[in-house]
N, C-alpha and C positions, 0 to 999 in steps of 0.2 A: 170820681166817676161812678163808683158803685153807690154809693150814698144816694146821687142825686136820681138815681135809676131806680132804687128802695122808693123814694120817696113820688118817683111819676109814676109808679106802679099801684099808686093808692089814688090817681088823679088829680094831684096836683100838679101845677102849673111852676116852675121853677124859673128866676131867675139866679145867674151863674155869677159871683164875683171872684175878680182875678188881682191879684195886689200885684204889678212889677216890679219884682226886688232885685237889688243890688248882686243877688251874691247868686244868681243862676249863670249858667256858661252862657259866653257868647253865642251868637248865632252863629251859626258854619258858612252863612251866604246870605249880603243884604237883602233885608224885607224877606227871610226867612220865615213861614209861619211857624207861631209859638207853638207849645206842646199843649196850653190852655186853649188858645183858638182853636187847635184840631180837638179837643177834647169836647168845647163844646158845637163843633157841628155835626161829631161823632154821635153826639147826646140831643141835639136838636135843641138847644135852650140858647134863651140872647141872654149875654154874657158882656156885664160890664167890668171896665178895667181900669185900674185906678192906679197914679208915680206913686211908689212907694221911696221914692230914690232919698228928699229930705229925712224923712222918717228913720229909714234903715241908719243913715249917716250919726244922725243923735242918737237912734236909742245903742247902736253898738259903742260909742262913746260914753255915755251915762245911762246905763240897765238898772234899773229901779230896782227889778228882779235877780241879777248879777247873769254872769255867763258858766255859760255849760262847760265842757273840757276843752274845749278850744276858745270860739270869738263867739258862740252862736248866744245870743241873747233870747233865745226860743220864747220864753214867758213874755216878753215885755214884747216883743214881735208878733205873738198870737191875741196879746190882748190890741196891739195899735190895729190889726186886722180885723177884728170882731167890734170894734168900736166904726168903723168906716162901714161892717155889714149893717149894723143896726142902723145906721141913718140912710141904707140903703133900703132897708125893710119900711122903717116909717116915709120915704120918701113912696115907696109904692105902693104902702098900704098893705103889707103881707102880713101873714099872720106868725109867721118867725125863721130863725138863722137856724140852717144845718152845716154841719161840717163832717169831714171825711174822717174825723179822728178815731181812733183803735184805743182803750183803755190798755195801757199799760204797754203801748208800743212803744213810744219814745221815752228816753228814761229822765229827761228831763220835761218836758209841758202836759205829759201825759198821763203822769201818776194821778191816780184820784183825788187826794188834795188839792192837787194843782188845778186840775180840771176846776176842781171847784171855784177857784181865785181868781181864774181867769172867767170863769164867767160873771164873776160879781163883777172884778173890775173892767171889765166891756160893758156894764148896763145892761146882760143880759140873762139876768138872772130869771130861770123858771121858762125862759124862751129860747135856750139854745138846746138843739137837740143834735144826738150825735148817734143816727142811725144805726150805725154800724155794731155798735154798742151798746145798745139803748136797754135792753133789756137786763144790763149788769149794774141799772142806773136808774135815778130814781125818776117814776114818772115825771115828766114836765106838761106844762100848760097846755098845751096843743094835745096832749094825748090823753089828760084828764077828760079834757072838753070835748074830744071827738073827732077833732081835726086830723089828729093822724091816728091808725090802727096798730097800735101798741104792738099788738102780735104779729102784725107784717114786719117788724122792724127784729135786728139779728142782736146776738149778746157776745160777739167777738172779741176775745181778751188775750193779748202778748204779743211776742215777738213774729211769732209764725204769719206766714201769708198764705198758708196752702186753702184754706176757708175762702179770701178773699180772690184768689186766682181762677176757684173753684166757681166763684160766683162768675169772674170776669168771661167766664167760655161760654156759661146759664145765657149769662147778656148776651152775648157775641160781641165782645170788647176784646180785641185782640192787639189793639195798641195802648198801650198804657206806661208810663215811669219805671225804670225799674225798682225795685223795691232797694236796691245799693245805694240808688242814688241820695241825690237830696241836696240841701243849700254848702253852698261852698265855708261857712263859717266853719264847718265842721271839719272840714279837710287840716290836717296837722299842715304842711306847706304853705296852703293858702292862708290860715291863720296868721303863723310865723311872717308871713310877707307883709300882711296888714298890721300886723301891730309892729312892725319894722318901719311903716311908713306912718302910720300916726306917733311915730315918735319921731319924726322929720316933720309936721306939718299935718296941716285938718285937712284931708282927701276929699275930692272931688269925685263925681262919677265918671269922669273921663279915668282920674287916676283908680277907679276902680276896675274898673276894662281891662288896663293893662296890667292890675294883677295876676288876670286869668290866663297869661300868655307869655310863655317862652321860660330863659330863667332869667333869673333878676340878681345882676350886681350894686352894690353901693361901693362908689369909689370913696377915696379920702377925701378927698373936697367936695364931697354930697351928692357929686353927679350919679346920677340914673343910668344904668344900662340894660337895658331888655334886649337877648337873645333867641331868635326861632328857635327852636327845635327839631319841627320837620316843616315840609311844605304848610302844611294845615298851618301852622302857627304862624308862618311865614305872611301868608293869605291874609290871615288878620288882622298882624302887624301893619302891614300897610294900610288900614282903616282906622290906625288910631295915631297917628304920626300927626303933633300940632305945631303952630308955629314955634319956632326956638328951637324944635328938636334938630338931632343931629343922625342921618342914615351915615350905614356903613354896612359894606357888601367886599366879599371875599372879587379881584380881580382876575376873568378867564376861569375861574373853576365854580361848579357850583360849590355851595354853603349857604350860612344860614345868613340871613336880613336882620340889621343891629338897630333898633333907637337908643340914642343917648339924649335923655334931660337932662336938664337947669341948666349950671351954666360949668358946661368943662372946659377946662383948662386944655392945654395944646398938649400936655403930660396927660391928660382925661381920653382925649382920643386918641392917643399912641397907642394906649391902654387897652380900650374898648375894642382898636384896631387887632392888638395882640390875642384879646379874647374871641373877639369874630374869627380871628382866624385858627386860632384854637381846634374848633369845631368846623374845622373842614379837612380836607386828604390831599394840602401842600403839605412839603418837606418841613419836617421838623429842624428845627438848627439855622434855617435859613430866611433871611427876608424874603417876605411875599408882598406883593401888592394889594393892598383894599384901598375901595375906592369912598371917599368922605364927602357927603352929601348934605350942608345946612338945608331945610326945610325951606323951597324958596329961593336958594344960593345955588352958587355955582361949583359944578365936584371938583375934587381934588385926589389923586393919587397919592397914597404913602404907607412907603414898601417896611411892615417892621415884622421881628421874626412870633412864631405864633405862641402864644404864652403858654409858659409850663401848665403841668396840672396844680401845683403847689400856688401857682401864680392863681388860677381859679377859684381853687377852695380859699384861697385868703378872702374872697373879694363876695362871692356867692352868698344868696338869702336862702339859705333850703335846709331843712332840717340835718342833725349830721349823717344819716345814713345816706341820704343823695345827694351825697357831693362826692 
């Protein structure tokens, strides 16, 4: 946002490209607007948007570039990005790509090297300019030539954000990302749960969704279990429920809302049944009712008692300290 406000600040005309990736959270509420859409009517620029869904899928699979400490294939991600802006510039006839990047913020795609490699291997070498920065960098094309005023652009280097926060009040930007945030590859959990399931099978973007939600068991015979959390996750859950799946709901008390994949076994939902109940406030020791829902089918009641903790931590995807 700051970049593109650097840059209509010298008169030029911006358009805004958005990649949809895999690895940002759910929406809290269908047809939720993105954090890109409000950004660019914040900013006043049309703003094209492009799946990035195949993409993400191969390159976290085979990274040219390798991965960061977790799953995050950062390089080979900024270059499939900047490869789609530039045929977005030739298709409009612009005179070149900006990006929001910080010299030496990310310690992976942002070192100056790298910077470098990524703009050769985009095709955009001498045409990608990176405002924010630009003056710790070496002129490029547009600012040789005149197109952009070198000196209106800022020399912003490292981790700190207090500079560009500082800008965001200048603008009257008061909504913007947190600086915490950022793509889920990086999350140690969500990492761990992804490559838990590419070692089961080549993931889908549906089975991408429901990594973002609840906790996640793998039984002995392969089946899936995805448990809420709190309501929020609950809420969700019920938006990614497909055929084959299997619900499962604590009976008469509130708790948390179960899907179980592939294909379990009658020992698979006893199971799933014991860890649903788990995670509610029946008696320990004693059989409870939950209620078993095929996708499509007709419920069935079965009362088992709610599984140990020992019983959990055998079965849970989550790093060792959150289990």
């Amino acid at each position: 946002m700051l970049a593109v406000k650097l840059i209509q600040r010298q008169g030029i005309e911006v358009v805004a490209l958005h990649a949809k990736h895999l690895w940002g959270p759910l929406p809290a509420e269908p047809g939720e607007k993105s954090p890109a859409l409000r950004a660019a009517e914040t900013l006043g620029v049309c703003l094209e948007i492009i799946d990035a869904y195949a993409a993400d899928l191969a390159i976290v699979r085979h990274p040219k570039h390798g991965l960061g400490k977790r799953m995050n294939p950062c390089i080979d991600c900024r270059i499939w990005v900047l490869v789609q802006a530039k045929a977005l510039m030739q298709r409009q006839g612009a005179a070149f790509v900006f990006t929001g990047e910080v010299l030496g913020q990310r310690p992976m795609s942002q070192r100056r090297p790298v910077m470098d490699l990524i703009e050769r291997e985009s095709g955009l070498t001498d045409l990608l300019v990176r405002p924010l920065s630009a003056m710790r960098l070496a002129p490029t094309k547009p600012e040789r030539e005149g197109i952009l005023d070198r000196e209106k652009l800022l020399g912003i280097v490292g981790r700190s954000r207090k500079v560009q926060m500082a800008l965001a009040a200048e603008f009257g930007i008061t909504e913007y990302p947190s600086p915490a945030g950022g793509c889920l590859l990086t999350d140690p959990g969500f990492a761990l749960r992804l490559r838990e399931l590419m070692d089961h099978q080549a993931p889908t973007p549906a089975d991408i969704d429901l990594l973002k939600v609840g906790r996640r068991f793998r039984l002995a015979d392969g089946a899936l279990v995805v448990i809420g959390r709190h309501l929020e996750d609950n809420t969700r859950l019920e938006r990614l429920f497909l055929a084959g799946d299997v619900r499962i709901e604590a009976a008469e008390i509130p708790g948390p809302t179960t899907l179980v994949r592939g294909q379990p076994t009658p020992e698979d939902i006893a199971l799933a049944a014991a860890l649903t109940l788990r995670y509610t406030k029946c008696e320990r020791g004693k059989p409870w009712p939950a209620v078993v829902t095929p996708v499509g089918g007709e419920a069935r009641t079965l009362a088992v008692e709610p599984a140990p903790d020992s019983e959990a931590r055998r079965w849970i995807i989550a790093p060792e300290e959150h289990t």
